[in-house]
N, C-alpha and C positions, 0 to 999 in steps of 0.2 A: 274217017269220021266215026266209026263204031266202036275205034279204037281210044279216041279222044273222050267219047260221052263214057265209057268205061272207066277210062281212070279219071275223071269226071266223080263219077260215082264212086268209085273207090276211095278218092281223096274225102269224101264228104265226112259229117259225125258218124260215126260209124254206130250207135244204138238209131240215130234216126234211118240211115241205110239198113242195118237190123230188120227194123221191125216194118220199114216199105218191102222187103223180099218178104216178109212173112205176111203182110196183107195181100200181096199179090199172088203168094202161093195160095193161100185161103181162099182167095176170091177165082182162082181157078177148077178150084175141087167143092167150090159151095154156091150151090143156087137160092141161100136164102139173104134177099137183098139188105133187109131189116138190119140180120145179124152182122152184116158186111159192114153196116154204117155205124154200127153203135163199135165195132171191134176198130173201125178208123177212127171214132171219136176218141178210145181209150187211146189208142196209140200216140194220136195228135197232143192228148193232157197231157202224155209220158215224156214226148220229146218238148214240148212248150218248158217243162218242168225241169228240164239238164245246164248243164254250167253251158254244153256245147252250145246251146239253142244261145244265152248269152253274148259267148263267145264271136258266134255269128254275125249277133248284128252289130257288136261292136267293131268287128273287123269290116264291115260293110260302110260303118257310120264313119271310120276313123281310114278310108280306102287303102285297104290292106288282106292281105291274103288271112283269112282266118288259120289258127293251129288249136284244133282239136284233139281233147284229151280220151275223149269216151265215158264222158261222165257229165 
């Protein structure tokens, strides 16, 4: 199972996997809640704003495995 959610995660956009390890590292070494939410709002614009994020739901809408560029 832990094996599965792994390459799970690895398979995914990889700026959106990116920048979810780097809110997660943040939010482990910061106790200010404020700054944790506005630095998830940036993140969310950054990946909203990618061809992947596209990519996504076109392969979602059209039932197919998405193939991700990293852009």
């Amino acid at each position: 199972m832990v094996r599965e959610l792994a390459t799970h995660i690895a398979n995914g956009p990889p700026i959106t996997v990116q920048l979810t390890k780097r809110a997660l590292y943040q939010g482990a070494i910061s106790t200010d809640l404020h700054g944790q939410m506005e630095l998830e709002l940036h993140y969310n614009a950054t990946t909203m704003a990618t061809e992947d994020r596209k990519e996504g739901t076109r392969a979602f809408i059209e039932k197919r495995e998405p193939v991700f560029k990293g852009r």
